[in-house]
C-alpha angles and dihedrals in degrees: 000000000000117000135193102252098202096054081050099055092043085052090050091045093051090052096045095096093078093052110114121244124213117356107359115226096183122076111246095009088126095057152103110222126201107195125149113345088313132074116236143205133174140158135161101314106011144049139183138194117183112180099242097235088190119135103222109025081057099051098043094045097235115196135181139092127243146189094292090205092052094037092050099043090046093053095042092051095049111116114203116057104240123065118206089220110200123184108208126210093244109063096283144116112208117201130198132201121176101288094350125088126190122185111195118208109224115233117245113233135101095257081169099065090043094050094059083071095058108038130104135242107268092203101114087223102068089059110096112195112246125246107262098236088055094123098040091058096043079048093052094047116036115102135218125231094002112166104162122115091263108056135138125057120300123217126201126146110311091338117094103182132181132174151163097210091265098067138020125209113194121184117196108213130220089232135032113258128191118272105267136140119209132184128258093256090053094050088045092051091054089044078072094055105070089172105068113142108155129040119189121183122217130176101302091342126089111193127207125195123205126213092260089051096255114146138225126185120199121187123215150239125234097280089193089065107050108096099244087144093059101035089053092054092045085057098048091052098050091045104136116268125208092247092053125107105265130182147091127283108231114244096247089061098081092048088063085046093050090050091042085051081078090078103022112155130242107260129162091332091307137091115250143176133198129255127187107195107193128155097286114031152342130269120215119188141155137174149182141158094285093053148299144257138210136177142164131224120191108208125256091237134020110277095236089193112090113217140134128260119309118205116192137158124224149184109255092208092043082057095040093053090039099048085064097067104030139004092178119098164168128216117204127164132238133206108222125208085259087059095247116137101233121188124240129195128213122197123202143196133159097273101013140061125197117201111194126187116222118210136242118260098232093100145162121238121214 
């Protein structure tokens, strides 16, 4: 039969994200599987499922499973568009390619049994359509580089909530979801699918549909561990009051902060650089041992509250990662168990809020 090779090689890329990295524990977690009209992968946290819209391999209900990295890199590096597709008597697929010729072993394993564990319930019913800001929220959440135990992004009702210990980002969803965690790398994987209409959960799975009926399986954390209870009351206590600090921090702010990240000091396990918030400006200032930086930022509108001079610390990649989702906020202070009265910042939007923690001033230089 003869394919088109370039379908073939978008179906392959969208089902890329359940192929296993490293040393694959799973069986079959480093293959392409061809089961039923779909292809499938799956390994230890993620599966996917793309309808395989291929005249021919449809029609001739091709089945088998293959080495997902030579099967990939021979069909990418094909160079005419149509494939002459042939299934061999002897556990093989031989494909042609004007003068090249590629035969691919099947792998040996019953796919059929293991999928059963990771496929969804194809009654239409238990399909519950997804809040349309789904992806927005997943996008205003989710944190680089975080390594703490709880990481990864939280669902329960409308809150999505994520945090490192030192921040917490909480998104407040049009429409109501089940309760469910899931790590950093899943909620990457569904950042690349922009067309996700329909979620199901499912045991320690939790499945989402696109528009054009490809699948991606997520599984999930243990949702009773992560710390919700005591997220939620962090965040009541630090709402914003009348008599707090509330504005917004001008844009140029956080590219002083980005050039005074070069000699950022050692605080708490994180990097951190000084700011001095008075009437009429912002101070932004680092050191170390090889040198120091300063500049000053005027705001963007007048600060209405009257108040004397505020020092805090912060971290430069907390405001980075903030600064792209609000610039608008409020400053309360907080009495710590030591007694010192320790700033707190608290960034808004219409549907988020950002707690970040500020640091103490005792530090050590490099």
């Amino acid at each position: 039969m003869t394919i088109d090779r370039k379908i073939l090689l978008e179906s392959l890329k969208k089902a890329m994200p359940g192929i296993g990295s490293g040393n694959a524990v799973v069986q079959g977690a480093d293959a392409f599987i061809f089961h039923e009209g779909r292809i499938f992968t799956y390994n230890d946290s993620i599966a996917v499922s793309i309808p395989l819209e291929i005249d021919g391999l449809v029609d001739e209900g091709v089945e088998g499973a293959v080495h997902a990295d030579e099967f990939f890199k021979v069909i990418s590096k094909f160079s005419a568009d149509e494939l002459n597709f042939v299934v061999t008597e002897n556990d093989s697929w031989i494909l042609k390619c004007g003068k090249a010729k590629v035969e691919m072993t099947l792998m040996n394993f019953d796919f059929s049994e293991r999928l059963e564990g990771v496929t969804p319930d194809s009654n239409k019913k238990s399909w519950t359509a997804l809040p349309e800001d789904f992806i927005e929220a997943i996008g205003t959440c989710k944190m680089l580089n975080n390594k703490s135990p709880m990481s990864g992004l939280y669902f329960e009702g409308k809150d999505v909530v994520s945090t490192d210990g030192f921040q917490i980002n909480r998104y407040e969803l049009k429409s109501e979801l089940p309760k469910f965690w899931i790590s950093d790398s899943s909620a990457n994987e569904l950042l690349k699918f922009s067309d996700i209409k329909e979620i199901q959960q499912q045991g320690s799975w939790v499945h989402f549909k696109t528009e054009g009926d490809a699948i991606l399986s997520v599984k999930t954390l243990d949702a009773e561990k992560f710390p919700m209870e005591k997220l939620m009351k962090l965040m009541s206590t630090s709402e914003p009051k009348e008599d707090d600090l509330n504005a917004s921090f001008p844009e140029e702010l956080f590219n002083a902060i980005d050039r005074a990240d070069a000699f950022a000091m050692d605080m708490s396990d994180h990097s951190a650089i000084r700011l001095v918030l008075s009437q009429d400006k912002i101070e932004v200032s680092s050191e170390r041992s090889s040198g120091k930086y300063a500049e000053k930022v005027g705001w963007a509108e007048p600060i209405e509250n009257t108040f004397e001079p505020i020092t805090m610390y912060v971290d430069p990649e907390m405001m980075l990662f903030i600064s792209k989702r609000s610039l608008k906020f409020y400053l309360s202070k907080v009495t710590s168990k030591t007694g010192k009265i320790i700033p707190r910042l608290m960034f808004i939007s219409e549907r988020s809020q950002h707690l970040m923690t500020t640091f103490t001033a005792k530090k050590t230089e490099n």
